[in-house]
C-alpha positions in Angstrom: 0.0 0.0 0.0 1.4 3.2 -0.2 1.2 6.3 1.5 -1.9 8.3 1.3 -0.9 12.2 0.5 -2.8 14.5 2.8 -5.5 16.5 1.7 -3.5 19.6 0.9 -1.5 18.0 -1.2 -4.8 16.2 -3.3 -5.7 19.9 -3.6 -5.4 21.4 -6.5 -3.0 24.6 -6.8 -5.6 27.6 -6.5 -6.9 26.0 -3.3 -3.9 25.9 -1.1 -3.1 28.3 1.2 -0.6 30.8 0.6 2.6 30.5 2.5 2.5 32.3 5.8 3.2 36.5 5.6 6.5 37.6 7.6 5.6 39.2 10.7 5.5 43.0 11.1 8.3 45.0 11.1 9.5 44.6 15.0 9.5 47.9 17.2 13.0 48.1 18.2 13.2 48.1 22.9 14.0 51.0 23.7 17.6 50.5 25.4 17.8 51.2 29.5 20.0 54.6 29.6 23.1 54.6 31.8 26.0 55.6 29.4 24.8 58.7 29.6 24.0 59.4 33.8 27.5 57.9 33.8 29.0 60.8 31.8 27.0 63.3 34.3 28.3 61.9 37.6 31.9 61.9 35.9 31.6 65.5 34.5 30.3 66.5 38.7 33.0 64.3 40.3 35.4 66.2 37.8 34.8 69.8 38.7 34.7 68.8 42.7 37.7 67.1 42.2 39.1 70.7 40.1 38.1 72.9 43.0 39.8 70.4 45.8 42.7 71.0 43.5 42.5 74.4 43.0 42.1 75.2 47.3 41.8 78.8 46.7 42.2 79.6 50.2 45.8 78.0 50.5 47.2 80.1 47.4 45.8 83.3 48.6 47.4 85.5 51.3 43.6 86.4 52.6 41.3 83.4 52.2 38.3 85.5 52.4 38.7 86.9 49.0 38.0 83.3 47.8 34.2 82.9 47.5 32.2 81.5 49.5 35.2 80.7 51.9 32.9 80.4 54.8 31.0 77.2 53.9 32.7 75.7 51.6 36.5 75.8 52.3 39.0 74.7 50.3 36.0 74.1 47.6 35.5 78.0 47.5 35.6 79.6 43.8 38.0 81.7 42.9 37.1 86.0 43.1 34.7 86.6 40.7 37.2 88.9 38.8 39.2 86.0 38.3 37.2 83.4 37.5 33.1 84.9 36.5 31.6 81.3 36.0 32.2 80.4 39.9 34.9 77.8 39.6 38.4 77.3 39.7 41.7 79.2 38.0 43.0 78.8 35.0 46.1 77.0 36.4 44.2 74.3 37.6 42.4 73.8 35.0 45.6 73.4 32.4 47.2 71.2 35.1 44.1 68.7 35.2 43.8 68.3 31.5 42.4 72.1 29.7 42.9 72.5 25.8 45.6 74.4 25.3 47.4 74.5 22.0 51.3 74.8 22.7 50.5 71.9 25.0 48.8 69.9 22.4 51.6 70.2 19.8 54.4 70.0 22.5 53.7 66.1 23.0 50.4 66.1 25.3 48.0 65.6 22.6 45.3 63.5 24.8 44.3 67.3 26.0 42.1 66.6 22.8 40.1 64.3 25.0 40.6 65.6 28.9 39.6 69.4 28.2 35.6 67.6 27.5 35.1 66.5 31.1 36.0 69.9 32.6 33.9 73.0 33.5 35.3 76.7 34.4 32.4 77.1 37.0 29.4 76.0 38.4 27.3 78.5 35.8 29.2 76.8 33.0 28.4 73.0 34.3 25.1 73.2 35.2 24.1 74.4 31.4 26.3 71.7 29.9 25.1 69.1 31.9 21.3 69.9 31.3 21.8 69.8 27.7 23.1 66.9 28.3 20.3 65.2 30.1 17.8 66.4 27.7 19.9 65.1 24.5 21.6 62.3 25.7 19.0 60.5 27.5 16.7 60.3 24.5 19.4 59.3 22.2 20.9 56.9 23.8 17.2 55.2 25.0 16.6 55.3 21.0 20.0 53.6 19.8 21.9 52.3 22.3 25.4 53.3 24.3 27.6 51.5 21.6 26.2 54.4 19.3 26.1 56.9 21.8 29.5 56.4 23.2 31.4 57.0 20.2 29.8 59.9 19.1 30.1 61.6 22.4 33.5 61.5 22.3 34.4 61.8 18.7 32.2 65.1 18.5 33.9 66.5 21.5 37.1 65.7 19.7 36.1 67.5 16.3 35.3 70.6 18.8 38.9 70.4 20.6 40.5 70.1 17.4 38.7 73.0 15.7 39.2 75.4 18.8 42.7 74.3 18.7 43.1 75.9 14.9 40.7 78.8 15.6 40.8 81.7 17.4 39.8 85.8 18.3 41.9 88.4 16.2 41.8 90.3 19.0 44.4 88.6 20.7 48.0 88.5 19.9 49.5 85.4 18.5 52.5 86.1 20.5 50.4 84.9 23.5 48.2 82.4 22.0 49.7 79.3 24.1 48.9 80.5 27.2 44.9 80.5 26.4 43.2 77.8 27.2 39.7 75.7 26.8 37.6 73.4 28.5 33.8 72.1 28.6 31.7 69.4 26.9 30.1 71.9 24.8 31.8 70.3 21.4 30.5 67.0 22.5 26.8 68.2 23.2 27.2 70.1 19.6 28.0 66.9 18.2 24.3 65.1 19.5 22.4 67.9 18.5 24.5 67.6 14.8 23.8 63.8 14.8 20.4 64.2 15.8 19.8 66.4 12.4 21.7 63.7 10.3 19.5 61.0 12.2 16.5 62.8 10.6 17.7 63.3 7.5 19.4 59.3 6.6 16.2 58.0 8.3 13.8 60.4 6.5 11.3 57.6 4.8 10.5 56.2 8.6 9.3 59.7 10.2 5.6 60.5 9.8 5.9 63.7 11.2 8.9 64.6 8.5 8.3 68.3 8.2 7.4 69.2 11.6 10.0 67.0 12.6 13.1 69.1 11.0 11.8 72.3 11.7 11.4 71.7 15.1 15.0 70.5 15.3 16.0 73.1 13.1 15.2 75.5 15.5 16.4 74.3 18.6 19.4 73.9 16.5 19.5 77.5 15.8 19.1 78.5 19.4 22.0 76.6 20.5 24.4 78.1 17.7 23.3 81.3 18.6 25.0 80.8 22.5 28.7 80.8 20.0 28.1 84.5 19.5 28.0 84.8 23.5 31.7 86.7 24.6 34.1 84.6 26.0 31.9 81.3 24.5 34.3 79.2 22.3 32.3 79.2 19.5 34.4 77.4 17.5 34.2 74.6 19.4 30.5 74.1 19.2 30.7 74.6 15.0 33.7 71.7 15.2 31.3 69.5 17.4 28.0 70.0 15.4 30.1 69.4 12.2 31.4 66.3 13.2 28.5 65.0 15.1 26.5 65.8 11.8 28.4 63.4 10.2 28.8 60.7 12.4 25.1 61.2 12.6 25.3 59.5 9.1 27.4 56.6 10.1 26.3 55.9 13.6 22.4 56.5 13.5 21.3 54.2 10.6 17.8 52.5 10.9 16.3 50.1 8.7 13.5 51.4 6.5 10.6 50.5 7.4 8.7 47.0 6.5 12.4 45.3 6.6 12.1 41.8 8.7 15.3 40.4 10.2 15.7 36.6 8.1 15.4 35.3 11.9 11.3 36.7 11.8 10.7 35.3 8.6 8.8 31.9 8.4 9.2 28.8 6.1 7.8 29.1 2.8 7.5 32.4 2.4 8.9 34.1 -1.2 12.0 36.2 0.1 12.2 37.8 -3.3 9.9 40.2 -2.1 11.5 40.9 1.3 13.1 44.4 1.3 16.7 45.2 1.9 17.6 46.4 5.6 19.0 50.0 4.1 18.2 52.0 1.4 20.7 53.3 -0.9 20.8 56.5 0.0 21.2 55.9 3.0 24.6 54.0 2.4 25.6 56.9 -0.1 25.5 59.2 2.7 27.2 56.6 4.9 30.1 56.3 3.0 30.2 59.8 2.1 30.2 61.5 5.8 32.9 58.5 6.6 35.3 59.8 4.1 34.6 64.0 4.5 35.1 63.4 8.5 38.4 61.0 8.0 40.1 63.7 6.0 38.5 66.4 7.7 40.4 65.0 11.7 43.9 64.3 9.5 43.6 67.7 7.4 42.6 69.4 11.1 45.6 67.4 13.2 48.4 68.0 9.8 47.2 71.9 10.3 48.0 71.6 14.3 50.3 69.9 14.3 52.2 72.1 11.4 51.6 75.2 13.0 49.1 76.3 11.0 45.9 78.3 12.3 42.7 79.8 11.4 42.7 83.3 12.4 44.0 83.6 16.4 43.6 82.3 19.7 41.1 83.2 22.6 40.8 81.9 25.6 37.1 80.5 26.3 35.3 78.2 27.8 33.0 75.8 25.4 
């Protein structure tokens, strides 16, 4: 005897069942912030740790000039004509890491990296680190801290470098290595920059598209208006929102929408109509931002690193 075929198999073509749809496109988790609190408590532990350095009262012949000598001690800010933004000198912050140029080219390059996690005062900090709660929170529950990291601190670096190569006419060259830079300013540039890019390389997913970019746009606009502040090192936010902009490209990619990971799809179903994970564009842009922000850091560090500059130095605080 042999084997009796089922009864979807006796049927004839038109009457089977089609093969199972894929499922719908998944909604990514949203991904339990910490990378970025983390960054917060380090920036805070930072500037207490720059004003026990600094001890303004032991430096100063009457401690009472130091403010707020009374409560806090050797945390006190320096005088206000010294130091406006309520935190330490400009000593200690070059000692504990500030951007400063000769520095930089005289063999201590990582002052790149160190003059992001310092603040010139408790006015200074507290802004920063707002923006940062507001911006960093959201983007890093939306892609993740192995997205986030990166363009924290690449950002920040395309900020360091480009205050490093810009500065105020105002000031003489011949005094140009004794100004200095510090704040996270670059870095926070950089997530408001990626968070345009992100809108733009993801454009086909938004429902909202208009209201969307113009909405950022302005926020945008608001923030680049602070670089016209005096004694703001506006060329540190530009070099951070460039950058970020571009990493924006490479780092915030999502799939288009109605893509299914091969892992979602059932057995049977056609994959000739299942759609690619990127669109083209999107990988145009990709490799495009990669290559304008590789030579952009090697044309930026030859400049430095040549003694080359754009305009003069200033001494600011980003």
């Amino acid at each position: 005897m042999g084997k009796r075929s089922s009864d979807t198999e006796s049927l004839p073509q038109t009457y089977r069942s089609p093969p199972p749809l894929p499922p719908p496109p998944q909604v990514p988790d949203s991904w339990l912030p910490w990378l970025t609190p983390l960054i917060f408590a380090v920036d805070i532990a930072m500037f207490v740790y720059s004003l026990y350095e600094n001890d303004c009262p032991a430096v100063r012949a009457n401690p009472d000039e130091c403010l707020f000598y009374e409560y806090l001690g050797r945390y006190s800010f320096q005088p206000l004509k010294e130091n406006p933004l309520l935190g330490p000198s400009t000593t200690t912050m070059i000692k504990l890491g500030a951007l400063q140029r000769t520095l930089v080219v005289n063999g201590e390059p990582w002052r790149l990296f160190s003059c992001m996690w310092l603040h010139a005062g408790v006015i200074h900090l507290v802004v920063n680190m707002l923006s940062l709660l507001f911006i960093g929170i959201r983007l890093e529950q939306e892609f993740g801290f192995f997205r986030l990291g990166p363009l924290y601190v690449l950002s920040g670096f395309g900020g360091s470098l480009a205050s490093s190569l810009y500065a105020n006419p105002a000031v003489p060259v011949s005094v140009a290595g004794t100004l200095v830079s510090v704040g996270a300013s670059g870095a926070l540039f950089g997530l408001l920059g990626a968070m345009l890019s992100e809108l733009l390389t993801n454009w086909t997913i938004y429902a909202n598209k208009c209201a969307s970019l113009f909405t950022l746009i302005i926020v945008i606009v608001l923030n680049l208006a602070l670089t016209f502040i005096p004694n703001v090192d506006g060329s540190a936010h530009i070099g951070g929102f460039v950058a970020g902009f571009l990493l924006g490209f490479i780092l915030l990619m999502r799939p288009q929408f109605g893509y299914v990971s091969k892992k979602y799809i059932p057995p049977g179903y056609n994959s000739k109509y299942k759609k690619s994970k990127y669109k083209l564009y999107q990988y145009i842009l990709l490799v495009s931002a990669l290559g304008i922000l590789l030579a952009g850091y090697a044309l930026g560090l030859i400049m430095l690193f040549n003694g080359q500059t754009i305009g003069r130095f200033r001494r600011a605080s980003q």
